[in-house]
N, C-alpha and C positions, 0 to 999 in steps of 0.2 A: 504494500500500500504506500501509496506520496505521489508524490507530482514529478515528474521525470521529464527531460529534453534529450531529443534525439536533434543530430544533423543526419536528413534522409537521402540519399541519390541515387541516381540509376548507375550504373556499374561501368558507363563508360562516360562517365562528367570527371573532370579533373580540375587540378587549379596549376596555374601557369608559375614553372619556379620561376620565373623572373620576378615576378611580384609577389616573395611571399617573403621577402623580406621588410617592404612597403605594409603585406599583410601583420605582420606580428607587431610593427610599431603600432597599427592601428587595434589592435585585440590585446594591446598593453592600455594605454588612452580609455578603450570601450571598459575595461574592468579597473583602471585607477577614478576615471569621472564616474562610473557604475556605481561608487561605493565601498569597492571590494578591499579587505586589508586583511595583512598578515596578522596574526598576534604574538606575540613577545612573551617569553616570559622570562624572570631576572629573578636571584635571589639573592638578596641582599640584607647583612645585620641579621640574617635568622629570617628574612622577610621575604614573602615572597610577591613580588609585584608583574604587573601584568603592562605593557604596552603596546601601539599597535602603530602598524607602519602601513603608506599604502600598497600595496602588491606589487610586486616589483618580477623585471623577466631577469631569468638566468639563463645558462648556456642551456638548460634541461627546457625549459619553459615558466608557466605560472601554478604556483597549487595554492590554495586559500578557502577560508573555510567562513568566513565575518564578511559584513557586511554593513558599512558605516549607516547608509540610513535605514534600512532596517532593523540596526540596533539588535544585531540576533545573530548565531552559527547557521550553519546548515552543515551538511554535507560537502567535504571538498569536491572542488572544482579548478576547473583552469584552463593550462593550454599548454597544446606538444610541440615543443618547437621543433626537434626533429624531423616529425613527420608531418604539421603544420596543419592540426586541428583543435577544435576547441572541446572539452568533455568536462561532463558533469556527472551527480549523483541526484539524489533526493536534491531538489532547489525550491519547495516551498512556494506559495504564490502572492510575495508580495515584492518586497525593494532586489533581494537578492535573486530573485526569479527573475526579472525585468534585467540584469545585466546579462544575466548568462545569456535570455536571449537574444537580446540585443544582440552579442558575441555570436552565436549560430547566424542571425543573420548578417551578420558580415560574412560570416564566413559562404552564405548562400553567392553576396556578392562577388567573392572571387573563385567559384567555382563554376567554370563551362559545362553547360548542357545542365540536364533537369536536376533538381536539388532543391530543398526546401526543409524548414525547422520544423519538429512536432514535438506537444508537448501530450503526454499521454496517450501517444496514437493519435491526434489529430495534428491534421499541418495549421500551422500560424500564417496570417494574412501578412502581416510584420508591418503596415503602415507605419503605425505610429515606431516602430522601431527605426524603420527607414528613418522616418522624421529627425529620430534624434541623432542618428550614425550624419545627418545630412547639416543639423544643429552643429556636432562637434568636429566635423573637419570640411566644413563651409561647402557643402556640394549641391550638389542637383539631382540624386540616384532616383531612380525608379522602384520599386518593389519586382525583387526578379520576376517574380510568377504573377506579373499582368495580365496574360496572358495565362490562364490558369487549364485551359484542356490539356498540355502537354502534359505539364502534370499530373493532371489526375488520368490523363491514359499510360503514363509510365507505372500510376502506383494500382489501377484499374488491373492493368494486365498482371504486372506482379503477384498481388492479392488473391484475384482469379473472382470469378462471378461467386462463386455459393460462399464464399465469407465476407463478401463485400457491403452485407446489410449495416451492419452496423456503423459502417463512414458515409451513409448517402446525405446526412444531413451538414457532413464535415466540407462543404464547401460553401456555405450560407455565409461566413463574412466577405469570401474573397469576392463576393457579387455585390458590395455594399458599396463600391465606387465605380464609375463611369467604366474606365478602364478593364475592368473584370466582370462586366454584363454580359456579353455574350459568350463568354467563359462560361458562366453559368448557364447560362439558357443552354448550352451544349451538353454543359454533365447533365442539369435535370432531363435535358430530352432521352439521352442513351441511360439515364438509371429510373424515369420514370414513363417513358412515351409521351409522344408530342402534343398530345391531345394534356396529359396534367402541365406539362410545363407550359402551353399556351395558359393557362388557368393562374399558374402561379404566377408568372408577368403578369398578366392582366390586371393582378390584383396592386402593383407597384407603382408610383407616380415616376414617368419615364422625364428624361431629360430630350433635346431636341435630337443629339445623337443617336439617343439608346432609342428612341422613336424609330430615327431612319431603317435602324438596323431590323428594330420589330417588324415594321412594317413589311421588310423585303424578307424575313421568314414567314411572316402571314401568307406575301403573293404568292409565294413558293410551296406552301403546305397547301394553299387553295388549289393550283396549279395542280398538284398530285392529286388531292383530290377529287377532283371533278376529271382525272385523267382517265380515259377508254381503252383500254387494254386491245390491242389491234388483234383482229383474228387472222391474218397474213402473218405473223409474227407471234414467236412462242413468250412466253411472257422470260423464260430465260433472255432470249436473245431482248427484246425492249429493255428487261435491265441494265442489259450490259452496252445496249447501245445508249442508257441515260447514265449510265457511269463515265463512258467513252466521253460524253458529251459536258460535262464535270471536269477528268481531265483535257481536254483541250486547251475549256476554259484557263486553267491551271497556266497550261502549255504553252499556248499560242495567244491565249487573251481572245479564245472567239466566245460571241455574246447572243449573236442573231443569226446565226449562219446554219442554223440546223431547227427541227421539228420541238426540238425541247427551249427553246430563247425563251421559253417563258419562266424557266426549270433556273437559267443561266442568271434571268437579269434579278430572282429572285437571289438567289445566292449572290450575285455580285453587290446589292443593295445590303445585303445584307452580313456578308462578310464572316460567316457561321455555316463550314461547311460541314463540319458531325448534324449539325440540324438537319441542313439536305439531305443530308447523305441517310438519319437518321426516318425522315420523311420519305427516301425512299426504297429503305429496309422493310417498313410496314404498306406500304403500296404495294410493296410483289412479295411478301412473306418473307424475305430473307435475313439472314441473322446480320445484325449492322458488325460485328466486328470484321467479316469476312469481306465485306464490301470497302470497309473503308481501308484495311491493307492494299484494296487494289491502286488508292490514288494518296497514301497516307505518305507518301514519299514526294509527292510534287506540290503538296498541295503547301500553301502561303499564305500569310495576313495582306490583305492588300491595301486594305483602308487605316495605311500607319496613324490620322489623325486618333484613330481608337487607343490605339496601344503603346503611348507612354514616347511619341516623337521630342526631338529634343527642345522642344518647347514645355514640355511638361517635367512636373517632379513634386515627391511628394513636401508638403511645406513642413520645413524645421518646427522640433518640438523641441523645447528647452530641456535641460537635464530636471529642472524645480518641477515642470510639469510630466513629463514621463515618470518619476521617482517619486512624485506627490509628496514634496518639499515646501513648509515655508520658507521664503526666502531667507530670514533669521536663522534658519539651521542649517545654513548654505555655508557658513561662517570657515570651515574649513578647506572650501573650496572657490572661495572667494577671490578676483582677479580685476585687477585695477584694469578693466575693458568695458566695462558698465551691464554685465551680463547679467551682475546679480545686485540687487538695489536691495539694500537692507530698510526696515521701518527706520522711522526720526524715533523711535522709541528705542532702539537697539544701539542708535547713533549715539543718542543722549547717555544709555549707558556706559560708552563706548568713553564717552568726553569724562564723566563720575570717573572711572575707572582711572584717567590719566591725571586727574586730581588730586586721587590717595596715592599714588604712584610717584608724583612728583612730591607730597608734603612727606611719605616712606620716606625718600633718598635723601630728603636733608635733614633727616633725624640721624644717618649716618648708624646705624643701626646694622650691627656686624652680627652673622649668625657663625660659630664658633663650627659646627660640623654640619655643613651645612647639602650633603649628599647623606647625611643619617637623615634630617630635617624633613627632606625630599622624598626620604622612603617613606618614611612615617604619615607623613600627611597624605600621600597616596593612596595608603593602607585604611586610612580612617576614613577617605572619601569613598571609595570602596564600599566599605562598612556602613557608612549612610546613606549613598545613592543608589551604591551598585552599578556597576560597569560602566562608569567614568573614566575612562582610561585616557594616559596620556598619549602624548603622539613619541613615537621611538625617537625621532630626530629633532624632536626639541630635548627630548627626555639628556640625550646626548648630547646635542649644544650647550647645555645648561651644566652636564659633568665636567667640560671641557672650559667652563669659565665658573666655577665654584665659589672663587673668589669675589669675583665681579659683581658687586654691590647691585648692580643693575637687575642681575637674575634672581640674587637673590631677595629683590623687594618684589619680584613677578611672586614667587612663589610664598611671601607673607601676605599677598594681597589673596592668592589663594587659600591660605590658612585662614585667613577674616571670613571668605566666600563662604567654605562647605563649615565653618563654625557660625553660621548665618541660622538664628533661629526659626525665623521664616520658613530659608529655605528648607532648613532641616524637617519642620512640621508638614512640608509641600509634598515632600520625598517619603515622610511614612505611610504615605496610601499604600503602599508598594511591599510594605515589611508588615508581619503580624504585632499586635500591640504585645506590649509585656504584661507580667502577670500570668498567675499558674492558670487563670481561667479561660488563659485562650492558650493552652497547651497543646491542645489537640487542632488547635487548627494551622492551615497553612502547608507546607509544603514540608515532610520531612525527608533527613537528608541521611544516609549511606557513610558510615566511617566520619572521620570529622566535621563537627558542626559549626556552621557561622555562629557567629555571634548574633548575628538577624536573619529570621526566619523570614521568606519572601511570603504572600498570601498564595500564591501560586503560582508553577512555574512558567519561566521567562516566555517560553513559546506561545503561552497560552493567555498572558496577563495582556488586561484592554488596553487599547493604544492609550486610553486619555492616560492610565496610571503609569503608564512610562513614559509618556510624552509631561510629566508635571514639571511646575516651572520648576521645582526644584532641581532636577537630575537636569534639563535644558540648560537650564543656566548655570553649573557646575561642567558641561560640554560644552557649550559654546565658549567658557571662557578657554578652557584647555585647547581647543582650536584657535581661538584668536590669538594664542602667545607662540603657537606652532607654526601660526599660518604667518610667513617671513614679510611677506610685504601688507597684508594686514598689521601685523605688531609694528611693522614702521614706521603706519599711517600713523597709530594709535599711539603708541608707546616713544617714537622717533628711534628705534635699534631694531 
């Protein structure tokens, strides 16, 4: 049981070595903006402390198991650089689900011929994933599988008819955009006949496009219909002369030049030839797979305005909106390019904080051990928030300047923070109260006990009680003094 992602392809799609090293810079990028961080752990003074880095590639690839805004593990995940794909395990379906796939569909982008992400057996439409791969490296991409019959006849045939029930519904979002309507009108036609999928358009408010295109399946299903089956002629042979008549089409671009032009100009308005083809499977009895091998090799999109020409592309979705971030909690990944605009309330903070920070340093106020100081106070935010973790590389800049009056008023100004009774009262929603009368409740634990019991555990607890301002604002400060050119703004180092 859980939620699974696969990257799925047909057995002879590849991806080009030239670009897989373009590839892994960007599926580095897709899982450090995704959220994704390693986590640390340090023992120090007898103590054991935790901090988290963001994901980083090695010669091996990526492996990581956090997910910053999700605020939560999963199962690891990552990417092979060897052999230059991305894999995962259990990935849950919220912040940390949303990179991985994100990752799959990049990886759909640099892989030639059919391929596509699925998450439990169903393929992913990936718009909005597009969106944000198009967000963080300024582009214009399309969603590979615009164009959505290829697909489903690669994964059609694989599967095989008698176990195909259970996916006929798994193509309903890739038909939610202009570009994947007659994708759709194709599979319903071959998985439910012409007559339900006439039915289930009908029922849809079409655009001026998706119109044109109905309408030249309509001429074309009427056409077969009202068609008279020649008594000079075996109905074998009329088939095979209106297949003939199909590829030509194909072929030569003829439209009017034979008995069927009404057969042609339906298809060509229409630009949906599993339709036709499938309209004329049931006009002479014949099984449609067998018919459309004969012309599945010539056959082409012609009407490129439908399918994603280079005027088209899906529109950038921010990482706050993909990740369903307020921008205040962006605080980590925050870049002097105006990406992420913090509230005047997080500023004003922002201005407080450099106020105790400058009256600190001219108290002149020496802390005597001041990497014991560091553990400690880590350990104790910990113990009130719970998974407040520092960032590894400030954790480390701050070892490498010990001395430095400066670092050391960052982290008394954190001492003041999580001894903030407020915050502290904000932050016990989260812990069981004390007292032997609420013994039995809460989450118990296996071998060593915290000192605070959670109400329950982290997987399961409501977002408002881990999103409280207390634990918030105990992270966001830990980010602002990591994040290098934020602390600049704010702090001037």
């Amino acid at each position: 049981m859980g939620t699974f992602a696969e990257f799925w392809r047909c057995g002879n799609a590849t991806k080009d070595e030239r670009k897989m090293e373009e590839f892994s810079e960007k599926v580095k990028t897709v899982f450090q903006c995704g959220g994704m961080m390693d986590i640390e752990s340090t023992s120090l003074f007898g103590k054991k402390i935790i901090t988290i880095r963001k994901a980083e590639m090695d010669s091996d690839g990526m492996n990581f198991h956090y997910n910053y805004f999700e605020d939560d593990v999963w199962k690891n995940a990552g990417y092979d650089r060897k052999d230059n794909y991305v894999w995962s395990n259990k990935i849950g379906w919220s912040q940390f689900h949303d990179a991985v796939v994100a990752a799959y569909t990049l990886e759909e982008q640099y892989t030639e011929g059919v391929a596509a992400t699925m998450v439990n057996g169903e393929f992913v439409s990936s718009w909005e994933y597009v969106g944000w791969l198009n967000y963080l490296f300024d582009e214009r991409k399309h969603i590979k599988n615009f164009d959505t019959w290829s697909l489903f006849e690669a994964h059609y045939r694989k599967i095989g008819a008698e176990d195909y029930d259970r996916y006929e519904d798994a193509w309903s979002d890739f038909g939610d955009k202009r570009y994947a309507f007659i994708s759709k009108c194709e599979i319903y036609a071959v998985l439910h006949g012409i007559n339900e999928m006439l039915k289930m358009v009908d029922q849809r408010e079409k655009d001026e496009l998706e119109n044109l295109s109905f309408e030249g399946m309509k001429f074309a299903i009427n056409y077969l219909k009202t068609y008279e089956k020649s008594e000079e002629c075996t109905v074998e042979e009329q088939c095979k002369k209106m297949m003939n008549a199909i590829k030509e089409y194909y072929l030569y671009d003829k439209k009017d030049e034979n008995e069927y032009s009404k057969l042609i100009i339906g298809l060509s308005a229409s630009d949906a030839p599993a339709v036709i083809v499938k309209g004329v499977a049931e006009t002479f009895s014949k099984d449609f797979w067998e018919l459309w091998d004969e012309i599945k090799d010539v056959v082409c999109r012609k009407q490129q305005i439908l399918y994603g020409n280079a005027g088209y592309y899906v529109i950038p979705i921010s990482t706050q909106e993909l990740f369903r971030q307020n921008s205040d909690d962006m605080v980590l990944y925050w870049e002097d390019d105006g990406k992420i605009t913090f509230s005047d309330e997080l500023w004003n903070w922002f201005y407080e904080l450099k106020i105790e920070f400058d009256n600190m340093v001219e108290e002149e106020c020496i802390i005597k051990n001041p990497l014991r100081y560091m553990v400690e106070l880590l350990e104790e935010a910990e113990e009130n928030f719970y998974r407040v973790f520092a960032i590894s590389n400030y954790f480390e800049e701050c070892m490498e300047n010990l001395n430095d009056v400066r670092y050391q008023t960052l982290w008394r100004l954190f001492d003041k923070l999580i001894h903030s009774q407020e915050l502290r009262e904000a932050a016990d929603v989260i812990f069981v109260p004390e007292g032997p009368e609420h013994e039995n409740e809460g989450v118990h634990y296996w071998g060593d006990k915290p000192k605070r019991r959670l109400i329950r555990s982290w997987d399961i607890m409501s977002h408002d009680k881990k999103q409280n301002i207390g634990r918030m604002t105990v992270r966001r400060f830990l980010a602002l003094v990591a994040n290098l050119p934020l602390r600049k703004k704010v702090f001037g180092f």
